[in-house]
C-alpha positions as CSV (number, residue, x, y, z in Angstrom):
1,X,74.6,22.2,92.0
2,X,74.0,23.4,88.3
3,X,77.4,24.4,87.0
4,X,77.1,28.3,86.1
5,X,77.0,27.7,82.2
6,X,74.5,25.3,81.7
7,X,72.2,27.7,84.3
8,X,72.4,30.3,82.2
9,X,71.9,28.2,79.0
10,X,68.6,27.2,80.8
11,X,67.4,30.5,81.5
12,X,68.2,32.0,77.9
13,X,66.5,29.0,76.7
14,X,63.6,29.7,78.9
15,X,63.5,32.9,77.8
16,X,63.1,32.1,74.4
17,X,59.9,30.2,74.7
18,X,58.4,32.3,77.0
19,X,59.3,35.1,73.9
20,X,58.0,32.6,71.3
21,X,54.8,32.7,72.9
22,X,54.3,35.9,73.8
23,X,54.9,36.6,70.0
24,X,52.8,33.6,68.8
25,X,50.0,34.9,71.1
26,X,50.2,38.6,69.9
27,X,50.8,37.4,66.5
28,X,47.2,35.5,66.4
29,X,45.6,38.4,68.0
30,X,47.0,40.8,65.7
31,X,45.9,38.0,62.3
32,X,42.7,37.8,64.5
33,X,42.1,41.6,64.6
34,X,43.3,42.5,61.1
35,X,41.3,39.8,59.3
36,X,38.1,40.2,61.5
37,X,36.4,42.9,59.8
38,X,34.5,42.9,56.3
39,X,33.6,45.1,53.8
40,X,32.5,44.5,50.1
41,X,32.0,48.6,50.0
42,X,33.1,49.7,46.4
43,X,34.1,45.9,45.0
44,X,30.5,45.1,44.5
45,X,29.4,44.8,40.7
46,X,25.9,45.0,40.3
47,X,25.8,42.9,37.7
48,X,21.9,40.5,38.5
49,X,18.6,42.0,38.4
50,X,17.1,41.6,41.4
51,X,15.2,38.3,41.9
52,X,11.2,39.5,43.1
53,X,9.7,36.5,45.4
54,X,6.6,35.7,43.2
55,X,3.1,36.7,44.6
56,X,1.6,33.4,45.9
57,X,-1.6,31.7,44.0
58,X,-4.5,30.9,45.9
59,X,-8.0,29.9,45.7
60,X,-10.9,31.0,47.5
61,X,-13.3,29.0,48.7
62,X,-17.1,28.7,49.2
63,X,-17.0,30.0,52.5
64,X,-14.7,33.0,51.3
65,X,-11.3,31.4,53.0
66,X,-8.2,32.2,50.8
67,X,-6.2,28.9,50.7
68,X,-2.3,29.2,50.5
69,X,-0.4,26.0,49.1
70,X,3.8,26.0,50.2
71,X,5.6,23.0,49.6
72,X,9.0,22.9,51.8
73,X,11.8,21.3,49.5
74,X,15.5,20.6,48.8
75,X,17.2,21.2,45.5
76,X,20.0,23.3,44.0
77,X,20.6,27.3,43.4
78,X,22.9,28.8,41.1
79,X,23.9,32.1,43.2
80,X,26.8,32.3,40.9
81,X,26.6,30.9,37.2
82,X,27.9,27.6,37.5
83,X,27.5,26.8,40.8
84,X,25.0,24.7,41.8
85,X,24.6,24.9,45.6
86,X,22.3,22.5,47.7
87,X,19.7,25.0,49.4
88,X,16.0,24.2,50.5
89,X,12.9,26.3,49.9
90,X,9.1,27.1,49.6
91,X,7.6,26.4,46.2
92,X,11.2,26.3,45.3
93,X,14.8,25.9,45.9
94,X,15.6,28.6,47.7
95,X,13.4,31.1,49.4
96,X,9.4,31.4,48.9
97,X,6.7,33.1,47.5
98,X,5.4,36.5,49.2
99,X,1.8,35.5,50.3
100,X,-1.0,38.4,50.7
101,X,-4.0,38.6,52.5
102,X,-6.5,41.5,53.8
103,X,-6.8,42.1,57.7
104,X,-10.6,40.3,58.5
105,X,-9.8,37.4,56.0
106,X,-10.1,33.7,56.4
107,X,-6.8,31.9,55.8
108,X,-5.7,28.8,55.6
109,X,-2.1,27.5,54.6
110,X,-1.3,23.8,53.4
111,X,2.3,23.1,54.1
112,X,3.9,20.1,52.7
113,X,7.0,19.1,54.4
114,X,8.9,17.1,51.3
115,X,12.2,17.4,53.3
116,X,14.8,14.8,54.9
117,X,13.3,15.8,58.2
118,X,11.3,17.6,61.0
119,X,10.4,21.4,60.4
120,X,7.8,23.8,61.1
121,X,6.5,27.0,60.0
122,X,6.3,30.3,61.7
123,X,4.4,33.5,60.8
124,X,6.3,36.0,62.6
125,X,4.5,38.9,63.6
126,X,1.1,37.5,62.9
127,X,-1.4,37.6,65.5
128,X,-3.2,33.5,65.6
129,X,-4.2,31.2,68.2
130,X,-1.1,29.6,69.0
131,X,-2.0,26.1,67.9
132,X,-1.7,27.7,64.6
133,X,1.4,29.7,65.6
134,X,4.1,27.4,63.8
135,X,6.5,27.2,66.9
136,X,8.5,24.3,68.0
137,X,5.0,22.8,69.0
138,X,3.6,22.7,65.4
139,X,6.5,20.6,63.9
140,X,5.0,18.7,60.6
141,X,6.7,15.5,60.0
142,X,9.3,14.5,56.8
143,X,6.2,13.9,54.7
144,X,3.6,15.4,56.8
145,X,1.2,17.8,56.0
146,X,0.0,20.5,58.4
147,X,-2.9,23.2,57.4
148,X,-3.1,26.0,59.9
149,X,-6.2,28.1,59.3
150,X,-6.5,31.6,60.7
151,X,-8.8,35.0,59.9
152,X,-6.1,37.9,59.9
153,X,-6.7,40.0,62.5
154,X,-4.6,43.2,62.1
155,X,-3.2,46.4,60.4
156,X,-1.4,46.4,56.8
157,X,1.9,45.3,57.7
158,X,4.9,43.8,56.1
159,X,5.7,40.2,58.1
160,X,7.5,37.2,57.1
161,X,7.5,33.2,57.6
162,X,10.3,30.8,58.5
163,X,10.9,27.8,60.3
164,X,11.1,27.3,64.3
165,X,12.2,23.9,65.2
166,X,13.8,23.9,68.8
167,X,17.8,23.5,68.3
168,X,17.7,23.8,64.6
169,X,15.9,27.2,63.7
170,X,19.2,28.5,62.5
171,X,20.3,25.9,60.2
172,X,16.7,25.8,58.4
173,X,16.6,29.4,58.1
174,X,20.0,29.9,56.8
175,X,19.4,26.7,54.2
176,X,17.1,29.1,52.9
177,X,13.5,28.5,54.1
178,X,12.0,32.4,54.8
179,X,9.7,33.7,52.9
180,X,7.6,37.5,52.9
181,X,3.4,37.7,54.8
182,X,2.3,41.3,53.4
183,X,-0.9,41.8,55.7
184,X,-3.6,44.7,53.3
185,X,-6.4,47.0,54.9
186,X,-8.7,50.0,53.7
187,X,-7.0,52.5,55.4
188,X,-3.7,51.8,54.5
189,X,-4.6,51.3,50.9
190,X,-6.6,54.8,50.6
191,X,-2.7,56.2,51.4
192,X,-1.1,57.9,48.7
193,X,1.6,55.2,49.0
194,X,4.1,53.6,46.8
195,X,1.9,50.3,46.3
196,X,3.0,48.3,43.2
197,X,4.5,44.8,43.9
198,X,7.7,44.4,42.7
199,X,7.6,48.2,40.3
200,X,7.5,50.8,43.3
201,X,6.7,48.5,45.9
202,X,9.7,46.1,46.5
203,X,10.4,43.4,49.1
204,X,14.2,43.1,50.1
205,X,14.6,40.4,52.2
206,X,18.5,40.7,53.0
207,X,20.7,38.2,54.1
208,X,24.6,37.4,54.9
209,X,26.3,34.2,53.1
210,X,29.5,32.6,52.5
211,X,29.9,29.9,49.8
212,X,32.1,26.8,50.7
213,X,31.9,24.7,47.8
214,X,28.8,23.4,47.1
215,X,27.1,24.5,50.3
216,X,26.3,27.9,52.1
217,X,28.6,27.7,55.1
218,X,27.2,27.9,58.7
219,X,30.4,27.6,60.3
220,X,30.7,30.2,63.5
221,X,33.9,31.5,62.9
222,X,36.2,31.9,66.4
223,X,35.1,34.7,68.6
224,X,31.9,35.3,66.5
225,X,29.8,34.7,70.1
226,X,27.0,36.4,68.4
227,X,26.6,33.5,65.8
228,X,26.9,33.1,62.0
229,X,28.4,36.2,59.9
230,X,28.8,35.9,56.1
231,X,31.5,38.1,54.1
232,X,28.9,38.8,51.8
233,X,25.0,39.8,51.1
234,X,22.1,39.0,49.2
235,X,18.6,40.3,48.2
236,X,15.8,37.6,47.6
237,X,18.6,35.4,46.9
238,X,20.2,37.7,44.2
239,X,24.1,38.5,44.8
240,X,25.0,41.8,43.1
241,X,21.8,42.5,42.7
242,X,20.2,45.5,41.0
243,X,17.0,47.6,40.7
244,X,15.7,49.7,37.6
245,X,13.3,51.6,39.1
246,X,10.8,54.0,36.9
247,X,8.8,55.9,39.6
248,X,10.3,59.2,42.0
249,X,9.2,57.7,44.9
250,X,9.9,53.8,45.3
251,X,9.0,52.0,48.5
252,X,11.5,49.2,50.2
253,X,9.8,46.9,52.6
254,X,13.3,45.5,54.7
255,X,13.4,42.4,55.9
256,X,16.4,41.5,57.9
257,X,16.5,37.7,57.0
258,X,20.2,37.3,58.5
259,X,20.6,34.6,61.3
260,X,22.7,36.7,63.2
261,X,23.8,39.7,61.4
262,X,22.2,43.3,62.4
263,X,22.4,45.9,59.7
264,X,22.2,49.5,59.3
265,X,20.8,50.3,56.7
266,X,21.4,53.5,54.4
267,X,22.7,55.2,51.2
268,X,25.9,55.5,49.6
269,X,25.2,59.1,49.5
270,X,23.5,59.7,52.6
271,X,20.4,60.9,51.3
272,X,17.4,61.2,53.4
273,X,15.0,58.6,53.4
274,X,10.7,58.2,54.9
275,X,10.7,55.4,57.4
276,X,6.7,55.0,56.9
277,X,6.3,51.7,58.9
278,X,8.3,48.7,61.3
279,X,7.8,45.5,62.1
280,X,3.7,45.3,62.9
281,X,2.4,48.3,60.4
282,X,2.7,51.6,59.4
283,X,3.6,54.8,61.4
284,X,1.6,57.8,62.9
285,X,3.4,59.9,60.3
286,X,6.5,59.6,58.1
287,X,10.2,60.2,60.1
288,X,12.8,61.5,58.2
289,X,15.9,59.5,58.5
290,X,19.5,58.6,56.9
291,X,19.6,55.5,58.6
292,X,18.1,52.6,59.9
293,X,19.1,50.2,62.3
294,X,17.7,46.0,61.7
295,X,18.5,43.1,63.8
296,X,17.5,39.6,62.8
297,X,13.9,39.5,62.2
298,X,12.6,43.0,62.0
299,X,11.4,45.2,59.3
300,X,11.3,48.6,57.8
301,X,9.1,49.8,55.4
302,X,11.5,53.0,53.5
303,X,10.1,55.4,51.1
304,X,13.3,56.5,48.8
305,X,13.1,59.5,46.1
306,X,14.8,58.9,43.3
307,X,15.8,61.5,40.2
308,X,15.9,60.4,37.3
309,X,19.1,58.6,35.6
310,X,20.8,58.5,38.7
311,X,22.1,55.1,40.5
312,X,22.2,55.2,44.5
313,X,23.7,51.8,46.5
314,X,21.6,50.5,49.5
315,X,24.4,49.7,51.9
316,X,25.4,48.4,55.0
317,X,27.2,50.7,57.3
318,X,29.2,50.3,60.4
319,X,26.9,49.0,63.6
320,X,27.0,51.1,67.2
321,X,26.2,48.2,69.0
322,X,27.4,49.7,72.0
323,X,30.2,47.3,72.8
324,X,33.7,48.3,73.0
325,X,36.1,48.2,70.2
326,X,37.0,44.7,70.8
327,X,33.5,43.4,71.0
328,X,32.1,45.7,68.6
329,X,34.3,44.5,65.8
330,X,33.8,40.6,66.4
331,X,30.0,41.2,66.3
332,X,30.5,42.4,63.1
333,X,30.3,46.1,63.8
334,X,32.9,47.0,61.9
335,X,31.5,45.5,58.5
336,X,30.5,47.4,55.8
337,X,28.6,46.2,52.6
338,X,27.2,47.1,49.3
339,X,23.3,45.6,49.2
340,X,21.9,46.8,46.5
341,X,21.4,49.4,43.2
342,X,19.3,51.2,42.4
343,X,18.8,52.6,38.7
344,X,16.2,55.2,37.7
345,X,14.9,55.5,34.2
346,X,16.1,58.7,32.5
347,X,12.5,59.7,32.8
348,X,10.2,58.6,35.8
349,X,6.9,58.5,36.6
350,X,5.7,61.0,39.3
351,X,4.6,60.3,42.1
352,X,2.4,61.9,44.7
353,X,4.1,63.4,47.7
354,X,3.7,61.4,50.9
355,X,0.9,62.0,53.5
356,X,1.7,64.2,56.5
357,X,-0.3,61.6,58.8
358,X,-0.4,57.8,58.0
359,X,-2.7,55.7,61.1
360,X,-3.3,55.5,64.1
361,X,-1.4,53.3,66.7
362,X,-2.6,50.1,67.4
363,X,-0.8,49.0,70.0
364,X,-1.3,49.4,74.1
365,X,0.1,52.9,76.1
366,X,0.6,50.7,79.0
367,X,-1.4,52.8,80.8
368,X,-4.0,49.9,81.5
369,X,-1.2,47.4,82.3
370,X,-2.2,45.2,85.2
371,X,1.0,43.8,85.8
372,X,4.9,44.1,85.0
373,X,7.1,41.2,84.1
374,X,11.0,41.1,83.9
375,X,13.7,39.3,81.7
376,X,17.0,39.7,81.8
377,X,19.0,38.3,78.9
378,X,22.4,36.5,79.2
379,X,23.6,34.3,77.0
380,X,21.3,31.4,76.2
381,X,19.5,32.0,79.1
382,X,16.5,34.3,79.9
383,X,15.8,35.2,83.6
384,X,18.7,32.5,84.4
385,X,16.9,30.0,83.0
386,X,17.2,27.6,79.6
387,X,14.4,26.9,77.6
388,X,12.4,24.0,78.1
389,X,9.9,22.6,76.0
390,X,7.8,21.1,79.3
391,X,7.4,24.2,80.9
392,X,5.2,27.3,80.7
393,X,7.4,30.4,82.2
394,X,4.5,32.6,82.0
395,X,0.6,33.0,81.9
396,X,-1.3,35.9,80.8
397,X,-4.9,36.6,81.0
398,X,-6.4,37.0,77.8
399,X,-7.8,40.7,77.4
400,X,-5.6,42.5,79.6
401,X,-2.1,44.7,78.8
402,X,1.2,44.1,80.3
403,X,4.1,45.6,80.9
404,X,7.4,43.8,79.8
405,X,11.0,45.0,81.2
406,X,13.8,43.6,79.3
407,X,17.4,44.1,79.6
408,X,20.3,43.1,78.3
409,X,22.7,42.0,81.0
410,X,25.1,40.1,78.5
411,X,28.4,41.5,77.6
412,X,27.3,41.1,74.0
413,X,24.3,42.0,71.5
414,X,21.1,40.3,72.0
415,X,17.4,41.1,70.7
416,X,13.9,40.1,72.1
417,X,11.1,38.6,69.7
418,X,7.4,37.7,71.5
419,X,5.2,35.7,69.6
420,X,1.1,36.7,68.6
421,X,1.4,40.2,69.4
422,X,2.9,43.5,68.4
423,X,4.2,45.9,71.7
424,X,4.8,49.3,72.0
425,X,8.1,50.7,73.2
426,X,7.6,52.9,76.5
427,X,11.4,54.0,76.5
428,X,14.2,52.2,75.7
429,X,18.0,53.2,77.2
430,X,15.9,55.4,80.0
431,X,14.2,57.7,77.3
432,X,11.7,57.8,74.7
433,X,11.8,55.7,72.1
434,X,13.5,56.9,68.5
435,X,11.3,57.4,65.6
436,X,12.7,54.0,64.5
437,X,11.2,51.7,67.7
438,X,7.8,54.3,67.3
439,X,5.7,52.2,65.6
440,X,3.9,48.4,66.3
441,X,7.1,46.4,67.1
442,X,7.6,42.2,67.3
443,X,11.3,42.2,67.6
444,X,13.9,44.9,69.7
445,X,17.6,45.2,69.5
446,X,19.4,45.5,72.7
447,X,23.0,46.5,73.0
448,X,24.6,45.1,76.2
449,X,23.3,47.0,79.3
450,X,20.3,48.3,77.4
451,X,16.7,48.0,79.2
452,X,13.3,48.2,77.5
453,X,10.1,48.3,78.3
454,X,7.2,47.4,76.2
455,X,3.2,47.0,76.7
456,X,1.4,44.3,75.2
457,X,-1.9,43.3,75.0
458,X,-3.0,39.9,74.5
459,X,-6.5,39.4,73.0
460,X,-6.5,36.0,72.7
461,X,-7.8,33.2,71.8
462,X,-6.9,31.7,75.5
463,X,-5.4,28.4,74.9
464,X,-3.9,27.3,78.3
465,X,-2.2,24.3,76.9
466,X,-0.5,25.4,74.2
467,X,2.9,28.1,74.7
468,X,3.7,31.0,71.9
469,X,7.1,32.1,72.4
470,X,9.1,34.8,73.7
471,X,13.5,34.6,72.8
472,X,16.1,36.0,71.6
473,X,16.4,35.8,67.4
474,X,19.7,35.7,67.0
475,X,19.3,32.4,66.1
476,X,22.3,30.7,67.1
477,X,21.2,31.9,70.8
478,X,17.8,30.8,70.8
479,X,18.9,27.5,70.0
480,X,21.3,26.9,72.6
481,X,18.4,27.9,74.9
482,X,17.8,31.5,75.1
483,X,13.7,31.1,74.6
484,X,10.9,30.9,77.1
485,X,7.0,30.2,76.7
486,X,3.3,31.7,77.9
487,X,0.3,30.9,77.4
488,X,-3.3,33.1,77.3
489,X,-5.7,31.9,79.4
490,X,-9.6,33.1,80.6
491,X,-9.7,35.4,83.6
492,X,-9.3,32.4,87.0
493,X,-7.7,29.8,84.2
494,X,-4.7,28.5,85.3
495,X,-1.7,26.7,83.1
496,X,-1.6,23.6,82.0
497,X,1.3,20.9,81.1
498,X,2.2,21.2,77.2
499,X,2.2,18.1,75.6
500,X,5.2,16.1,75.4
501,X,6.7,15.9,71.7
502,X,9.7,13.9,70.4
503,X,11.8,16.8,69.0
């Protein structure tokens, strides 16, 4: 029998570690907690004019097709003076030029893949046969050339390009290979719009970084379930960047570039802004709005007024992502940063007031739809499923409209990006949608228990062998598996096998 002393000795000592690690365990939750949130709101000097992707040269040929050269490269950027990092790019080191076409033009693009390995390139939001598409099927070789070829097909809009090779879309994108599509029509250029590249009319493609050494850092940070988060931002590459602006009226064309990050976007001084256009084109009319709200991959096209001699901060404010406190602050909700200024002249140019009506939709009602689909979204799975390269989860008959239900069944955010088409949002959290999910969409936030529905219509062409995709693009996700694949196909046509590939 334990002698009385030494039992007691035991238990005190007992004690002790069982208090130790109570402590330790509170102590890293509390270091967790306290250093978890970011904010670069008020520290920010504006110090770099803001880098404007160059408009891409091309050459037109005989048969009136414009012909787009990008060369996908490695090399070194100096975000900070002095500080060479390794980054890869289009036509560059880091980034690429914004190419522009008009909707009914021939186009063809001939990409040159000069780096170490694998890649592809992706037009998101562009409507293409899907062999053209750029997805994990279209993956051009170290050294390879590919030359998709395409005639445009749809309303002015404001998409973008990036890579999409299966497992390794998020490490090429953040590396710094994304680059701006700016799709031109009739209609939208007889608008008394802000329409001067890089003077009123400015791309801001916005991403999150974090330097270690000589490399951007892709490290997922403990917790951070919804991928990569940086503790800082950039516009077209610039840090600190700023604006001088010399017109009342200047037009921001958002791009949420960020692998994982979503943003809400508005103004240090809350003033009103037009939201005039999303992802796939312009609005019915103009919404008035202090914010908006961009996960990874979508756009907003923003009509700001300015006065003159004043500076206003683009900013990143605090996300309702509807998770709780917990979640919400590891998802980066509570991060706050400073984007960019912007700096009027001390006397501007004026500029004509913005149309009361803009176009009309071009996207489906849904009241045609001939069938309903349904995906459910857990983490790096959709419908319970991973994705797999062999296997077409869904086939649509070209010429038709569907409905698509998706919800978010996950305990944290997610959003939903389809390939070749632009949808409509029905209703979205059980009512109709907010000015901001009005207009042509390619890409939907959805906060945990949130359910969408959207109608499509798929023109074609029908090309039952090859997949577009459908996943989620938070990146990190869709390359742990959360992507799935249709096809188009003529009225009777059923499916067939994709063809297997090595990556």
């Amino acid at each position: 029998m334990a002698h009385p002393a030494r039992f007691r000795r035991l238990l005190l000592g007992a004690a002790a570690l069982a208090l130790t690690f109570v402590l330790a365990v509170g102590g890293g939750t509390a270091w967790l907690w306290t250093t978890a949130d970011i904010s670069t709101v008020g520290t920010t000097e504006f110090t770099r004019p803001l880098a404007i992707p160059p408009l891409a040269d091309s050459t037109v040929d005989a048969d009136g097709t414009r012909v787009f050269t990008l060369d996908m490269q490695s090399g070194t950027t100096e975000f900070e003076p002095g500080r060479p990092t390794d980054t890869w790019g289009f036509n560059g080191t880091y980034l690429g030029p914004t190419l522009r076409a008009a909707n009914g033009e021939r186009v063809r693009v001939q990409v040159r893949n000069t780096l170490p390995e694998a890649s592809s390139v992706h037009w998101h939001g562009m409507h293409l046969p899907a062999k053209m598409d750029g997805g994990p099927h279209q993956m051009a070789e170290a050294g390879a050339t590919w030359t998709p070829e395409w005639t445009v097909a749809q309303p002015a809009s404001t998409l973008w390009y990036h890579p999409h090779p299966h497992g390794a879309t998020e490490d090429h994108v953040r590396r710094g290979l994304a680059g701006m599509f700016w799709i031109d029509d009739d209609l939208a250029g007889a608008l008394p719009l802000p329409h001067d590249y890089g003077v009123d009319d400015l791309p801001v493609i916005v991403q999150d970084l974090r330097m270690r050494g000589q490399q951007l850092d892709g490290t997922r940070a403990i917790m951070r379930d919804v991928g990569f988060l940086g503790d800082n931002t950039m516009v077209n590459g610039t840090i600190g960047p700023y604006q001088e602006v010399g017109d009342e009226l200047v037009r921001l064309r958002l791009l949420n570039a960020a692998t994982a990050r979503t943003f809400t976007f508005a103004f240090d001084d809350a003033r009103p802004f037009a939201l005039i256009g999303t992802d796939g084109g312009l609005l019915e009319r103009p919404a008035t709005l202090d914010r908006v709200r961009l996960s990874p991959g979508e756009r907003a096209e923003i009509v700001v007024r300015m006065r003159a001699g004043e500076r206003t901060i683009l900013r990143g404010e605090r996300l309702d992502a509807g998770l709780d406190f917990w979640g919400n602050r590891f998802a980066g909700g509570d991060d706050t940063f400073d984007i960019l200024e912007l700096r009027a002249a001390e006397t501007l140019r004026p500029s004509p007031d913005l149309p009361a009506t803009l176009v009309a939709p071009s996207t489906p009602d849904g009241s045609d739809a001939v069938t309903e689909r349904h995906f459910d979204l857990t983490f790096a799975k959709i419908n319970d499923t991973e994705m797999a390269m062999d296997r077409i989860d869904a086939t649509v008959t070209r010429g038709t409209t569907e409905k698509w239900v998706v919800r978010n069944s996950d305990g944290m955010p997610h959003n939903f990006h389809v390939h070749d088409v632009q949808f409509r949002v029905l209703d979205y959290a059980g009512a109709p949608p907010t000015p901001d999910l009005a207009g042509p969409k390619d890409t939907i936030f959805l906060a945990p228990g949130t359910t969408a529905t959207l109608a499509l219509r798929f023109d074609g062409p029908a090309d039952p062998t090859t997949p577009y995709m459908y996943h989620c693009h938070l990146l990190w996700h869709e390359d742990r598996g959360m992507m799935g694949q249709f096809v188009v196909v003529e009225p009777g046509q059923e499916a067939a096998t994709p063809p297997r590939h090595a990556h």
